[in-house]
C-alpha positions in Angstrom: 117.1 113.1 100.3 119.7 110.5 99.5 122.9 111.2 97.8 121.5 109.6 93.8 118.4 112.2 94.5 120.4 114.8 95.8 122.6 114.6 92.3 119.4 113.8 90.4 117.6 117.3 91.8 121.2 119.0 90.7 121.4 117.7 87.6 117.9 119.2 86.7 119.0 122.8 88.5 122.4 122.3 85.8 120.3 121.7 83.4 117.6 124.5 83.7 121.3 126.9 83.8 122.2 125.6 80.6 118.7 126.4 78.8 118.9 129.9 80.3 122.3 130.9 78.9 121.0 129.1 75.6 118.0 130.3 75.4 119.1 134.8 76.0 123.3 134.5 75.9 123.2 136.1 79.3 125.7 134.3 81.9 124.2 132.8 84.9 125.5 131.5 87.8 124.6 128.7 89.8 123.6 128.7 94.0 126.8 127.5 96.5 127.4 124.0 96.0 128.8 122.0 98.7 132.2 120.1 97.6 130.3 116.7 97.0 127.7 118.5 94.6 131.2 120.5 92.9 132.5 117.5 91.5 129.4 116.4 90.2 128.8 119.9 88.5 132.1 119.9 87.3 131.7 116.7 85.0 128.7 117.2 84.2 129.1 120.9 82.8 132.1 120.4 81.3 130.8 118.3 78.7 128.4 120.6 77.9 128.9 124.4 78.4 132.1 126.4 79.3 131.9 128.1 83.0 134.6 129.0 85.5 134.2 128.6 89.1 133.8 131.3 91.5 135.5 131.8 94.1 138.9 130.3 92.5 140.6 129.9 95.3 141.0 125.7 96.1 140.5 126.6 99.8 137.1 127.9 99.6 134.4 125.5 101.0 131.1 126.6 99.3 131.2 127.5 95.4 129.3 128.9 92.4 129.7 127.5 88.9 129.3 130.6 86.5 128.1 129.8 82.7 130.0 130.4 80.4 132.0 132.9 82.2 131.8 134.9 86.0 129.8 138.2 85.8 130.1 140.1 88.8 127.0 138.1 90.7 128.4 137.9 94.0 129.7 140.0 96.7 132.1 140.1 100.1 130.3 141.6 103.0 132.1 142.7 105.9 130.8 143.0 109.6 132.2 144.8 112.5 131.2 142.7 115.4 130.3 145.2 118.8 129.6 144.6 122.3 130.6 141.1 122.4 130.9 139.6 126.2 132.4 136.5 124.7 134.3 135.5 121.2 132.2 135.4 118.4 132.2 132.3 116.0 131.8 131.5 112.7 129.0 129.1 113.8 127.6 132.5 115.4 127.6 134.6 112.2 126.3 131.8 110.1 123.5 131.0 112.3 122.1 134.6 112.5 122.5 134.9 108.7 119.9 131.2 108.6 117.7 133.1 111.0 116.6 135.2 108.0 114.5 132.8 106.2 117.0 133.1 103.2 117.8 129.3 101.7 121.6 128.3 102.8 122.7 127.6 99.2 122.3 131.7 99.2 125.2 132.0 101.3 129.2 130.7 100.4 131.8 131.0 102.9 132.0 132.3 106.2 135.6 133.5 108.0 136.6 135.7 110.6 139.3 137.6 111.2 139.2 138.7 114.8 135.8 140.9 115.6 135.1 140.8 111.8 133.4 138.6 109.9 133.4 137.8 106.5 130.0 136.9 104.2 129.9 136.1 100.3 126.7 136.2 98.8 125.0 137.0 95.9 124.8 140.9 95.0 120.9 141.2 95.0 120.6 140.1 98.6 123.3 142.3 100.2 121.1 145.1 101.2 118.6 142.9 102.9 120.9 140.9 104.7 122.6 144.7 105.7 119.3 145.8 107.0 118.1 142.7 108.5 121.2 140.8 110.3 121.8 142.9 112.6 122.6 140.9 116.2 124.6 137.7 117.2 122.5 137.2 120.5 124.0 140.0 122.4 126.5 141.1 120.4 125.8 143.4 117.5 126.8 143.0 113.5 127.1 146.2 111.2 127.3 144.4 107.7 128.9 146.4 104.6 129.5 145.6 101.4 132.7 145.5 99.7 134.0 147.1 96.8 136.3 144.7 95.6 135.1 140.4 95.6 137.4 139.6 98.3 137.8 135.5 98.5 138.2 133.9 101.6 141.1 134.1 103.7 141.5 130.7 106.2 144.0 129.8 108.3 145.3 126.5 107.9 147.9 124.1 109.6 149.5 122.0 106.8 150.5 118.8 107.7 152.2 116.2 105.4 151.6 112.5 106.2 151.7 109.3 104.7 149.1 106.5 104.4 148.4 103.1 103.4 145.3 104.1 101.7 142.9 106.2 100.8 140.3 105.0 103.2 138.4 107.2 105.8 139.6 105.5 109.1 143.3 105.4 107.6 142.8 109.3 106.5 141.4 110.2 110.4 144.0 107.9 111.7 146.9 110.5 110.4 144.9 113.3 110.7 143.4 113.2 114.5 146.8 111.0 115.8 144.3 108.4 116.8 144.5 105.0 116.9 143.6 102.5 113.8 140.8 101.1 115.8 139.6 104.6 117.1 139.5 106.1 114.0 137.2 103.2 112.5 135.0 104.1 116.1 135.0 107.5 115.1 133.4 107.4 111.8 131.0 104.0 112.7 129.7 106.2 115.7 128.9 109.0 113.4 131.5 111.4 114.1 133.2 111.9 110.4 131.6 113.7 107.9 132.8 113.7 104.3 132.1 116.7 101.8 129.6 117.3 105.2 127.7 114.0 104.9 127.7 111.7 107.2 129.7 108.2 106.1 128.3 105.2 106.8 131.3 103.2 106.7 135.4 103.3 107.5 136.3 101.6 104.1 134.9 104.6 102.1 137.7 106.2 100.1 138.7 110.2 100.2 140.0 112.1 97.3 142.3 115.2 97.0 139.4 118.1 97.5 137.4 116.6 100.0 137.0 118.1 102.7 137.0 115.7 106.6 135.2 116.7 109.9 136.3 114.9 112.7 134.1 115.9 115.9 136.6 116.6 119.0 139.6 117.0 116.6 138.7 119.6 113.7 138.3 120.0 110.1 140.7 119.8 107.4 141.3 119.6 103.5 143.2 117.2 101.7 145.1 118.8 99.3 146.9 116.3 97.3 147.0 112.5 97.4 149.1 111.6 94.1 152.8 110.4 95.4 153.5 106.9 96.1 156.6 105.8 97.9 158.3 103.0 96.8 156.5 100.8 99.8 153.6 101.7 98.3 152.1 104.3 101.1 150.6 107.4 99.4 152.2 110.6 100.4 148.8 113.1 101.3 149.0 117.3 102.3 146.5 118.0 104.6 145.0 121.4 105.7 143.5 121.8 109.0 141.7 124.6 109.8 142.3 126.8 112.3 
């Protein structure tokens, strides 16, 4: 599915939100939207229906849209990681939560903290994913669930820098400490993701929001792209995560 029929198919979902909270007054609240699908539901609802987003916190990777207002839908679930021969990832945790047939959109962020792991999600699948996710290979997972919505807690290493542009390979170029012409590489070869698609070209422009996967040098956030020096270069914050 392209990116028009990606937004296409979301539009419809938005739209069959809408007539719900029209049709009983109830609020509802949408699946976890990547970032790319975010700022599409974000103009598109707000010239329509009221909603907040949930979690609130910029930082989060994965969010819900909640119409008009958030309800209490989701929920933090902690696990204590055991036996563990070898550090235990977030790629771990997220892969054993896919192993149980639940769709992906179910799920929001995953963090650790050490041998715990961190899991939002919404309320009524809490106990089966409790019951049910119960090993990372050899290691074992006891999930809980939380009493209070906790929102993710990252790590990050801010970096300020400044850019000629916008554009992807000038955006990687600051970010990685690579070359002009390796950065361009990078993203032609397929290495860069954008919002977690796949660009098809180094001229493509990134906005404050987006989120940038650079394969062999990390993931980060741009936070802010607004200041301009007086040479023109665009002053940019960048979060990298750790």
């Amino acid at each position: 599915m392209n990116n028009a029929e990606s937004l296409k198919f979301l539009q419809n979902r938005l739209n069959d939100y809408i007539r719900s909270y029209n049709r009983n007054g109830r609020p509802v609240i949408t699946d976890f939207l990547s970032v790319f699908e975010q700022k599409f539901a974000a103009e598109y609802l707000s010239k329509r229906v009221p909603y907040e987003i949930v979690p609130a916190d910029e930082s989060s990777i994965s969010r819900c849209f909640a119409i008009p207002y958030y309800d209490g839908q989701l929920v933090t679930l902690r696990g204590t990681i055991r036996n563990a021969e070898k550090p235990v990832t977030q790629r771990n945790v997220y892969g054993a939560l896919m192993g149980l047939n639940i769709e992906p959109e179910k799920f929001g962020d995953v963090w650790m903290e050490g041998n715990t792991a961190y899991v939002l999600t919404f309320r009524h699948l809490a106990e089966d994913i409790i019951a049910n996710c119960v090993s990372l290979g050899r290691a074992a997972i006891d999930f809980e669930i939380l009493d209070e919505f906790v929102e993710p807690r990252y790590v990050f290493d801010r970096k300020r820098m400044t850019v000629s542009s916008m554009r992807i390979d000038a955006i990687v170029k600051a970010a990685s400490g690579v070359s002009r012409e390796d950065a361009q590489k990078l993203v032609t070869q397929g290495h860069v993701k954008l919002n977690h698609e796949e660009i098809p070209s180094p001229t493509k422009t990134a906005e404050s929001g987006d989120i940038l996967s650079v394969r062999g040098y990390g993931r980060y956030k741009i936070l802010s792209a607004d200041a301009v020096s007086r040479s023109g270069r665009i002053a940019v914050y960048i979060d990298k995560f750790k």
